[in-house]
C-alpha positions in Angstrom: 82.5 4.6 235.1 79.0 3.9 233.5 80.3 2.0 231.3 81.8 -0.4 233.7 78.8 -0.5 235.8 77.0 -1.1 232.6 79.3 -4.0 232.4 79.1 -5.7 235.7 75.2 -5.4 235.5 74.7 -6.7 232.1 77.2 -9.6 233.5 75.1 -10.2 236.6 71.6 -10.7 234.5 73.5 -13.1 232.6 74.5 -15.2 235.3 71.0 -15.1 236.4 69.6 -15.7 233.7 71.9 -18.9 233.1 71.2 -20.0 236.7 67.5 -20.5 235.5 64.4 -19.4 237.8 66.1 -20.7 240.8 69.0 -17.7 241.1 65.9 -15.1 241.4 65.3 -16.6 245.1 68.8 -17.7 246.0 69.1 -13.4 245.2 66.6 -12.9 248.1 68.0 -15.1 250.5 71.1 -13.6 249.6 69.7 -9.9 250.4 67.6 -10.9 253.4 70.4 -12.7 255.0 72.8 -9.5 254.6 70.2 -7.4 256.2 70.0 -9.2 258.9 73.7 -9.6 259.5 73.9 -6.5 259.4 71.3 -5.8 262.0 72.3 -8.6 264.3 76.1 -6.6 263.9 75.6 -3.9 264.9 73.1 -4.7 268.0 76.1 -7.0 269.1 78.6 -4.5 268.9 76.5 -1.9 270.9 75.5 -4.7 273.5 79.2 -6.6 273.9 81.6 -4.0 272.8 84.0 -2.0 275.1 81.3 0.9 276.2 78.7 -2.3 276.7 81.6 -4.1 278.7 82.1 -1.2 280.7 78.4 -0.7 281.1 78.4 -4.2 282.9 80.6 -4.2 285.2 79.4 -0.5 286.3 76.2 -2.0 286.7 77.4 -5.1 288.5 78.7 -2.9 290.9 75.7 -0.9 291.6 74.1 -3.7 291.9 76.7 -5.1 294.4 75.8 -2.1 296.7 72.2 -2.2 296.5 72.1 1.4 294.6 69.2 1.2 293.3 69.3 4.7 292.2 72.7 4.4 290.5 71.7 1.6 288.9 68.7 3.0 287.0 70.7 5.9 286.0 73.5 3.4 284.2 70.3 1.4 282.7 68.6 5.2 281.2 71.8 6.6 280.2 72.6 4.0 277.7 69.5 1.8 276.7 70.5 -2.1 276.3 69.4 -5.4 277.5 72.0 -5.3 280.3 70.6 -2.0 281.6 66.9 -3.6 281.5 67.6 -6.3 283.3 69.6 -4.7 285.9 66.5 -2.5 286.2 64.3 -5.0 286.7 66.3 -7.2 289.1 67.2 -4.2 291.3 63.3 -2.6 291.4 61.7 -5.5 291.7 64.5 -8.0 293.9 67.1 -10.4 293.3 65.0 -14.2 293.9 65.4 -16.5 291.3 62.1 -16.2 289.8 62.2 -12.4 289.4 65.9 -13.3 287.9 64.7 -15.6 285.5 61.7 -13.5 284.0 63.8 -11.1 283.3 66.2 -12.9 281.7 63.5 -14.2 279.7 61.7 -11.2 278.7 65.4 -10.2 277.3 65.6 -13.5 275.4 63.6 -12.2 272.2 65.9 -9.2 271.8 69.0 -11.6 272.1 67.8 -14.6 269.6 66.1 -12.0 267.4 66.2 -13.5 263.5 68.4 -16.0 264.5 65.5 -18.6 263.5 65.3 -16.4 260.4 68.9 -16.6 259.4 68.8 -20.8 260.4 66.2 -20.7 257.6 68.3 -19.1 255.1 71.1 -21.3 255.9 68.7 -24.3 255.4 66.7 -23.4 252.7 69.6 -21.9 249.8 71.6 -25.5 249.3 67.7 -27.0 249.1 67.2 -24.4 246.5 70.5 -24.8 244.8 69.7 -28.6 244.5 66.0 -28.0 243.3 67.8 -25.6 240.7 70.6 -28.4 240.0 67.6 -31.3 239.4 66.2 -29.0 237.1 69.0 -28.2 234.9 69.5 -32.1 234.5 66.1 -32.3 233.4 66.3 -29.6 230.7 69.5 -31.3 229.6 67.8 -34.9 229.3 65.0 -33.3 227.7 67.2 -32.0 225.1 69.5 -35.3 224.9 65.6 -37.3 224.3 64.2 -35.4 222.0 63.4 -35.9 218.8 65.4 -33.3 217.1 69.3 -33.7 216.5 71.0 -31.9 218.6 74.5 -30.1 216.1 75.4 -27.6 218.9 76.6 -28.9 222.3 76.0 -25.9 223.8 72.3 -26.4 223.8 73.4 -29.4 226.4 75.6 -27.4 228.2 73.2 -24.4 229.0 71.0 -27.2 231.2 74.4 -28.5 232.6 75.5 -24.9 233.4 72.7 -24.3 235.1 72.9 -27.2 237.2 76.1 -26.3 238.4 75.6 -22.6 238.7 72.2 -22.8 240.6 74.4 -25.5 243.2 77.2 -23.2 243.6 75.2 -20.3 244.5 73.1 -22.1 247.0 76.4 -22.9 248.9 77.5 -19.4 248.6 74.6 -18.0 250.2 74.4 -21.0 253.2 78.0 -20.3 253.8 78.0 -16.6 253.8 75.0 -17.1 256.5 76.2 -19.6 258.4 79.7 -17.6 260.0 77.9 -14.8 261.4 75.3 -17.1 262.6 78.0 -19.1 264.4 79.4 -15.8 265.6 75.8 -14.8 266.8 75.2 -18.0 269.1 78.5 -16.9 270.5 77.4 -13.5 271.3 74.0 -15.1 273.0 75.9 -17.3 274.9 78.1 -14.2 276.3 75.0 -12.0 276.7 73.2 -14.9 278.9 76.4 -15.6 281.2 76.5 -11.8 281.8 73.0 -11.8 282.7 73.9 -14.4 285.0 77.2 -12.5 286.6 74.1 -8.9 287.1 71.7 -11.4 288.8 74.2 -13.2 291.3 75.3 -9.3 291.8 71.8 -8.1 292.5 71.6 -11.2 294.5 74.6 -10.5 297.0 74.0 -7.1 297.1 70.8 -7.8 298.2 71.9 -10.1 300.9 74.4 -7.6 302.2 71.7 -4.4 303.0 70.7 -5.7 306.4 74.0 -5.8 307.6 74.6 -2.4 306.2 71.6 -1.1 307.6 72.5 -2.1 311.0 75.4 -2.7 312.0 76.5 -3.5 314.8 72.6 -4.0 316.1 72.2 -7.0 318.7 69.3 -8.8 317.9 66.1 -8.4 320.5 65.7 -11.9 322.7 62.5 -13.6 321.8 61.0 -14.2 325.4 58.5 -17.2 325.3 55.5 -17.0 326.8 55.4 -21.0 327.6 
């Protein structure tokens, strides 16, 4: 077992270290990007999975009824950005504005390092083309030198890195850019069910007078004309 791990890592410096300078950040875009997969993950799966589903529509119904009370017992018994807004909305009213600063104070938890992982996606086929650029360099060095050059492989090592440094830029871009992709499609979800709570908070709102008194004729407004 240690000897195999001995293996793979003694492998791994090598490719690194035929990569050339350029694979040591490619390796920290690589591990920042999987961190924050990771992250992004698992808050998506808490907020949009079945229990966060099922938090929804309990909370569109309270809402529906104008239960204030029920409603900020779904939002504290399970703490997520559906539960905060509903809170908010149903405390403070349904208008539009109130509706819309909610859903904008919710807005950092939903596109949380999603400029961060744009970046990533951005910057590791730059990198893999600055690392490409100079492996073509070291190889025309060698090729307009002075000295004779008997071994190809002191040629190939620049071309190698070339290629390597390229490849692993596109590796890390492309193993970024799915879950980003997945991410925006989570947002997008999140925001429409934002907007299903609010236009709940907002007919429930309109239906309390009627509940609170039914069947009431309304008082004649006697001029004094």
């Amino acid at each position: 077992m240690i000897a195999r791990v001995s293996g793979v890592l003694e492998g791994f410096l090598n490719l690194m270290t035929r990569g050339g300078p350029v694979m040591w950040p490619l390796l920290g875009l690589s591990v920042v990007s999987l961190a924050l997969v990771l992250e992004r993950s698992l808050f998506w799966w808490r907020a949009n999975g079945s229990a966060g589903r099922r938090q929804v529509a309990a909370l569109a119904a309270a809402l529906r009824d104008g239960s204030v009370e029920r409603v900020m017992e779904i939002a504290r018994l399970r703490p997520s950005i559906y539960g905060a807004f509903a809170a908010t909305v149903a405390e403070r009213g349904a208008t539009d504005a109130i509706a819309v600063e909610a859903v904008e104070a919710r807005r950092p938890a939903i596109d949380r390092f999603m400029v961060t992982l744009s970046t990533v996606i951005t910057a590791a086929p730059m990198l893999g083309i600055l690392g490409t650029v100079l492996g073509i360099i070291h190889s025309f060095e060698l090729l307009g030198g002075e000295n004779v050059i008997t071994d190809p492989k002191e040629v190939s090592a620049g071309i190698a890195e070339a290629l390597i440094t390229t490849a692993a830029g596109l590796v890390v871009a492309l193993l970024a850019l799915f879950p980003f992709m997945a991410f925006r499609a989570q947002s997008d979800r999140a925001l429409g069910r934002l907007e299903a709570l609010a236009a709940a908070a907002a007919q429930g709102r309109s239906a309390v007078p009627a509940v609170a008194s039914p069947g009431r004729a309304a008082k004649p407004v006697h001029s004094s004309v």
